[in-house]
PATOR-544558 format. One record per residue (C-alpha): x, y, z; residue in three letters. Coordinates in steps of 0.001 Angstrom, whole numbers, padded with zeros to 6 digits, always signed. Layout:
<kolkols>
XYZAla
...
</kolkols>
This chain:
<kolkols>
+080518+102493+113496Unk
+082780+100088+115586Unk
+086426+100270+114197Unk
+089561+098460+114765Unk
+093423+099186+114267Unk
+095141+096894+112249Unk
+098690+096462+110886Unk
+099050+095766+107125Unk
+102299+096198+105081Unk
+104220+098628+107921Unk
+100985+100965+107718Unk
+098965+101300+110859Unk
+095317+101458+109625Unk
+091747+102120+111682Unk
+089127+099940+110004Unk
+085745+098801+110111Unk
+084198+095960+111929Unk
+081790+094094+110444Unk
+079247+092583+113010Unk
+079901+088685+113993Unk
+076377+087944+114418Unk
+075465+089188+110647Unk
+075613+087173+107507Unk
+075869+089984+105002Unk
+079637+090594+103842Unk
+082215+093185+104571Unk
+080427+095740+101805Unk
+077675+095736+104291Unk
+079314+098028+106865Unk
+079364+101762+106710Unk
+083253+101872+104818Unk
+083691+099223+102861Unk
+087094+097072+103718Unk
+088225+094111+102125Unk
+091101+091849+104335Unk
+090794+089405+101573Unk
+092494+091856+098551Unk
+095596+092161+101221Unk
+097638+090487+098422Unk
+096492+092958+095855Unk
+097510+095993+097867Unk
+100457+094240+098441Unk
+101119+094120+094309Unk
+100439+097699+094078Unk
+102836+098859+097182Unk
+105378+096296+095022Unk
+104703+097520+091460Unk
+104275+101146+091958Unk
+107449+100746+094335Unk
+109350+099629+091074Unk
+107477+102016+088587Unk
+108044+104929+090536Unk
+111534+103917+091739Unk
+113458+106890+089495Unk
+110973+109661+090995Unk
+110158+110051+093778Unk
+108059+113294+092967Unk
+105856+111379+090837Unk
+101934+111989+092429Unk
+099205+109250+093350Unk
+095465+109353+093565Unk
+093760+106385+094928Unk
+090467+107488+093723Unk
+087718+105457+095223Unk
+089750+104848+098500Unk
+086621+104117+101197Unk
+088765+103296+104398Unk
+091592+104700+102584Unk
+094409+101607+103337Unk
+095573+101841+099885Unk
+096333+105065+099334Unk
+097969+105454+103482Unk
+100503+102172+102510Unk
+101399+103719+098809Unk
+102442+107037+101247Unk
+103863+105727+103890Unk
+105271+102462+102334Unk
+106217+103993+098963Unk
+106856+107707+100014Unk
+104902+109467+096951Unk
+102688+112359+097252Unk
+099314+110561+097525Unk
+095661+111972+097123Unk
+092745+109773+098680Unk
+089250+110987+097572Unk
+085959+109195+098559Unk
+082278+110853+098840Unk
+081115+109223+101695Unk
+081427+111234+104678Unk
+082249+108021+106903Unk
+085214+107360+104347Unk
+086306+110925+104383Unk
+086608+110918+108370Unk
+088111+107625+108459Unk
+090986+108689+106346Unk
+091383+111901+107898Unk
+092204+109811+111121Unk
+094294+107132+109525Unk
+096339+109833+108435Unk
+096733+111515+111752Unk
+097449+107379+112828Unk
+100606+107240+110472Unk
+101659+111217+110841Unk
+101906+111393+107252Unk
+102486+114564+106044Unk
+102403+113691+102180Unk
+098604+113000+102203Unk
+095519+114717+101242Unk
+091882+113533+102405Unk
+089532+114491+099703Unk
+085962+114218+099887Unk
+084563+114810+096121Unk
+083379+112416+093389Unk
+085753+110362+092006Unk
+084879+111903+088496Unk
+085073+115323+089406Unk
+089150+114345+091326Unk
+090290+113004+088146Unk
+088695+116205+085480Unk
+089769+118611+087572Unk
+093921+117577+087930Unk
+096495+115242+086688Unk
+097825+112704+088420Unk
+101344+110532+087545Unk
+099667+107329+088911Unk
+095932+107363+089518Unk
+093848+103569+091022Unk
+090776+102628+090474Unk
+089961+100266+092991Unk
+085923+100163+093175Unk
+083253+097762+094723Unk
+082451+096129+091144Unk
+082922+097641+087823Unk
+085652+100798+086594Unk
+083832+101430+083882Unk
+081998+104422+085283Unk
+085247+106084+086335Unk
+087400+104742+083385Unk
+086927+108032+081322Unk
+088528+110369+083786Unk
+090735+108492+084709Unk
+092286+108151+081120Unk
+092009+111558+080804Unk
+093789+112142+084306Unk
+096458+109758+084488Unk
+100013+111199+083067Unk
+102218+107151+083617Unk
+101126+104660+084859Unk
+097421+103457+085223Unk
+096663+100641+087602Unk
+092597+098919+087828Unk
+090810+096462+089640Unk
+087900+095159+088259Unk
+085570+092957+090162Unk
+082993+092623+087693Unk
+084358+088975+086315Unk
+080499+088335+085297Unk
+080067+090814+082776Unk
+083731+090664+082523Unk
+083986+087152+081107Unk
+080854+086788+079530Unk
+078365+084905+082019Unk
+076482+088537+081942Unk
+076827+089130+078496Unk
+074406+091979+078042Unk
+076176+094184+080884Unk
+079329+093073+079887Unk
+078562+094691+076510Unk
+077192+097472+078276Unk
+080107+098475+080974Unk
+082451+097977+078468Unk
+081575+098242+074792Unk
+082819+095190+073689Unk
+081413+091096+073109Unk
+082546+088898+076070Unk
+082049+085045+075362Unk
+081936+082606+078281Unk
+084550+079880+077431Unk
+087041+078054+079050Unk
+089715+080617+079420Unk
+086851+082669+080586Unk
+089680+084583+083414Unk
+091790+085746+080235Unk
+088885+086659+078260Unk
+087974+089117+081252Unk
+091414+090526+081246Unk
+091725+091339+077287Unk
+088255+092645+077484Unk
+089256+095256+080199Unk
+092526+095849+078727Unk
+090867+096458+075256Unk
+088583+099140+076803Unk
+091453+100764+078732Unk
+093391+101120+075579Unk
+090181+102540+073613Unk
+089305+104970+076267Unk
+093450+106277+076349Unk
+093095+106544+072785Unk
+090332+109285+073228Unk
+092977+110851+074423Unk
+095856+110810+072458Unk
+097472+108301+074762Unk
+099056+104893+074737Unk
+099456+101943+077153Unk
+101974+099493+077343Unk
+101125+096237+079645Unk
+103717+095672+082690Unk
+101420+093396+084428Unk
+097603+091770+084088Unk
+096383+089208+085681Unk
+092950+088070+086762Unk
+093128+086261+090509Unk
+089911+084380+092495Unk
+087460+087295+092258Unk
+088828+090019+090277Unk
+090936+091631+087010Unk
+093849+093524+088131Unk
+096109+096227+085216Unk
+098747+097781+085825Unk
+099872+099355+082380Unk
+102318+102443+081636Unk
+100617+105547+079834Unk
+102362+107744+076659Unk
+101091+110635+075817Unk
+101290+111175+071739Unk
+099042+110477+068639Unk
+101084+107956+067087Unk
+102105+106250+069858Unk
+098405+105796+070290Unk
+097352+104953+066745Unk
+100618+102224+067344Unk
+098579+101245+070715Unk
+095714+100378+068870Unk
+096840+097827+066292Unk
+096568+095557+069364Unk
+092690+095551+069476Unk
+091499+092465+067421Unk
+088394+090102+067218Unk
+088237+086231+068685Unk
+085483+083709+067093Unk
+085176+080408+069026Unk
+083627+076924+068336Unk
+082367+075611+071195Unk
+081630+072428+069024Unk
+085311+071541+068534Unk
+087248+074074+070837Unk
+088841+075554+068184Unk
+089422+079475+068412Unk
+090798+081968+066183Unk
+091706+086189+066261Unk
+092415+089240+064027Unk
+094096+091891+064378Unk
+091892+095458+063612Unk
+088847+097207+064895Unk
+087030+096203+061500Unk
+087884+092917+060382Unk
+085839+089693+058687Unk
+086013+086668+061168Unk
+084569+083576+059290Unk
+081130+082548+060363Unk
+081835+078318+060486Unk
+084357+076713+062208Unk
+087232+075638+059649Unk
+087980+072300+061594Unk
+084448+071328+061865Unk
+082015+073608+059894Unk
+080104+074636+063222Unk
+078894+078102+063560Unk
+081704+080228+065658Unk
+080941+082651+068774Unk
+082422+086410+068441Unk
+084156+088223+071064Unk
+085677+091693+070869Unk
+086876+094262+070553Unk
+089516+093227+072909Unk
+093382+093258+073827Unk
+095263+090812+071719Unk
+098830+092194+072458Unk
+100795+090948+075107Unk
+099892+091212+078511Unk
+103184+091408+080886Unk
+106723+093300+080712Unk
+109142+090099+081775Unk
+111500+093365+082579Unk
+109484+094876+085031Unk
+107958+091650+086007Unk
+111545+090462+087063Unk
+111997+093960+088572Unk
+108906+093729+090475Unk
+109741+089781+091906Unk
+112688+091153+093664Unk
+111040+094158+095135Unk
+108451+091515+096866Unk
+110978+089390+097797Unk
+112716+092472+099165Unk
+109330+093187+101377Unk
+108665+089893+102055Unk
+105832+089861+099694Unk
+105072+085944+099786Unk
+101756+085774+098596Unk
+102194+087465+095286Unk
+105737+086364+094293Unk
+104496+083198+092686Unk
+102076+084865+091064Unk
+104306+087132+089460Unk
+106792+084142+088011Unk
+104031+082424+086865Unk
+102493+085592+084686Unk
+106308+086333+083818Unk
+106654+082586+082601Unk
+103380+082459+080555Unk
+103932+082617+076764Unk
+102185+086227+075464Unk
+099403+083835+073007Unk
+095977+084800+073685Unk
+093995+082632+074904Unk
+094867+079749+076892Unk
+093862+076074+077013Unk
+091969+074205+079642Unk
+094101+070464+079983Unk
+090569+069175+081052Unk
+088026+070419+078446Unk
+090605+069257+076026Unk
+090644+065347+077387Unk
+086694+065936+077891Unk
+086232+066900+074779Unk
+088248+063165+073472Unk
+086628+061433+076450Unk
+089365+060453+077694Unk
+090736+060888+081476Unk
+092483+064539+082466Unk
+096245+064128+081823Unk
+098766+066616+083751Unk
+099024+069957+082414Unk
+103245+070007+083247Unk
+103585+066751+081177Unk
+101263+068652+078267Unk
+103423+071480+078129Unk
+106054+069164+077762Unk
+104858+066876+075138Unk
+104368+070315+073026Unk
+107786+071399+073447Unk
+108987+068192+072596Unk
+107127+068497+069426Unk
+108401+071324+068453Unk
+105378+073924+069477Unk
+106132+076578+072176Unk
+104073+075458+075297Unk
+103875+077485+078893Unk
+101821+077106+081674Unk
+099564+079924+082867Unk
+098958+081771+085940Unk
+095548+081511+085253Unk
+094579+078330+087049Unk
+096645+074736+087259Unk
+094792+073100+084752Unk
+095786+076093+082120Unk
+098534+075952+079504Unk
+099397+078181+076248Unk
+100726+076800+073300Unk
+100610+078135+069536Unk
+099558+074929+068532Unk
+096045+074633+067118Unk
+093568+072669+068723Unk
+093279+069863+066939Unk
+097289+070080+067296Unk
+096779+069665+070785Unk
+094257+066994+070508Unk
+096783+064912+068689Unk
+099216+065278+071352Unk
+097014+064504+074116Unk
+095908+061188+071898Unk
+099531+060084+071521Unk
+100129+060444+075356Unk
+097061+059036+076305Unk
+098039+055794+074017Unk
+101754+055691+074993Unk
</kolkols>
């Protein structure tokens, strides 16, 4: 395997290299590494910086950790106690040297099944990073983690409902393929995060979900305690959609009656759930978190984290151009939207979902009057 040394964050890291004259992707090679998801290690070094900021003692498992860059910048950047376990025996030598790189003596190579790490201790802070879905490691690692949970899903597919049938299968729950498709993919992960805690006798409280390009990212605080679990569940709820008219509705409760026609236009509604309907960021930490990237000269991510700071907590989110498609008229600007809402009287954000997205707890047909008035004005 021909390697490389690299510099990301301040942590010196020995990495694969993927051959030039091949067309398969960086999964191909022997230990998978990904120089595209910089900017997600970069959120983790930045949130679990801030989460962890009171305790230093607190312990971190990077559980599926392959070339093991995560786990090396969380020790060396961060300073916690850090665990890296992967059952590959490439990955397990390749940490054991990028440890030796950084001489960091709060590290421990592992090479077990990610399961089997996770059943066997506890761990403060525990990531699940995989190539595609968490749900196979999502168990133990509800069981394992003590505060603070953190996943990366790149299963947006099944995820957001364009594979439906897996999507029910990784993760117990309906996804529907609509326009706010990326948020759909976050509540559904969320929702089975929160179910699986439960098990558990734990809770979860959101500091920061988002769903970027490719992938889902969670980062959500864990409480151990019966009701605090029994509270965490009153977020789980149902969605039904009309993809005749757009509009979209949601209850709260893991057994509740959704109606079966659209009350706008008397179309037969879509059903998604169970999922997370509670909030999805802590402005708090998020605030907290801004100036730690700013502090490590974090660019990428910083305007990522105002945006998810400045969305309004209303699931789901509007797309500005199936709206006007759906009036055939031309796309309008989402900023003057948002602002046309407020000025009615509605609360109105944009989202950092994509530019085109905006969150308002106006109903559709609301909205659609809006957009009319603007487009005649």
């Amino acid at each position: 395997m021909l390697t490389k040394i690299i510099t990301e964050g301040t942590t010196k890291v020995e990495v694969p290299v993927p051959d030039e004259n091949s067309n398969f992707p960086p999964s191909s090679v022997q230990v998978f590494y990904n120089p595209a998801m910089r900017a997600n290690r970069d959120m983790a070094v930045a949130a679990i910086a801030c989460f962890s900021r009171d305790n230093p003692d607190y312990t971190y498992l990077d559980a599926l950790c392959a070339s093991g860059i995560r786990g090396l910048r969380i020790a060396g950047e961060v300073g916690l106690n850090t665990t890296m376990s992967d059952w590959e025996e490439a990955s397990y030598g390749l940490i054991k040297r990028n440890i030796e790189l950084n001489n960091l003596s709060n590290c421990t190579a592992m090479k077990r099944n990610a399961n089997v790490v996770m059943l066997d201790s506890s761990f403060d802070i525990i990531d699940l990073d995989p190539f595609g879905t968490p749900a196979p490691f999502l168990d133990a690692a509800c069981f394992s983690t003590k505060r603070l949970l953190c996943i990366t899903a790149t299963d947006t597919a099944p995820l957001c409902g364009a594979h439906k049938k897996a999507g029910i299968r990784n993760y117990s729950a309906v996804p529907l393929k609509t326009e706010y498709y990326p948020e759909m993919g976050v509540r559904i992960l969320m929702g089975a995060a929160a179910r699986t805690l439960a098990k558990y006798d734990k809770a979860m409280a959101p500091l920061l979900s988002y769903a970027s390009a490719h992938y889902v990212r969670l980062f959500v605080s864990v409480k151990k305690g019966i009701k605090e679990a029994d509270e965490c569940l009153k977020n789980m709820g149902f969605l039904s959609h009309c993809f005749n008219c757009g509009d979209r509705n949601w209850k709260l409760g893991l057994a509740v009656h959704m109606e079966e026609k659209c009350p706008v236009c008397s179309h037969k509604t879509s059903l998604a759930g169970p999922l997370w309907l509670g909030g999805l960021h802590d402005r708090e930490f998020c605030q907290k978190l801004l100036d730690e990237a700013q502090k490590r000269e974090f660019k990428d991510v910083r305007k990522l984290i105002t945006s998810c700071s400045d969305e309004l907590d209303i699931p789901m989110h509007y797309d500005i151009h199936k709206v006007c498609k759906l009036l055939g008229i031309t796309a309008m600007s989402t900023i003057d939207l948002v602002t046309a809402l407020k000025e009615k009287g509605f609360q109105a954000s944009r989202t950092h979902f994509s530019g085109i997205s905006f969150k308002t707890d106006a109903g559709m047909e609301e909205i659609k009057k809006v957009v009319m008035e603007m487009a005649g004005s």
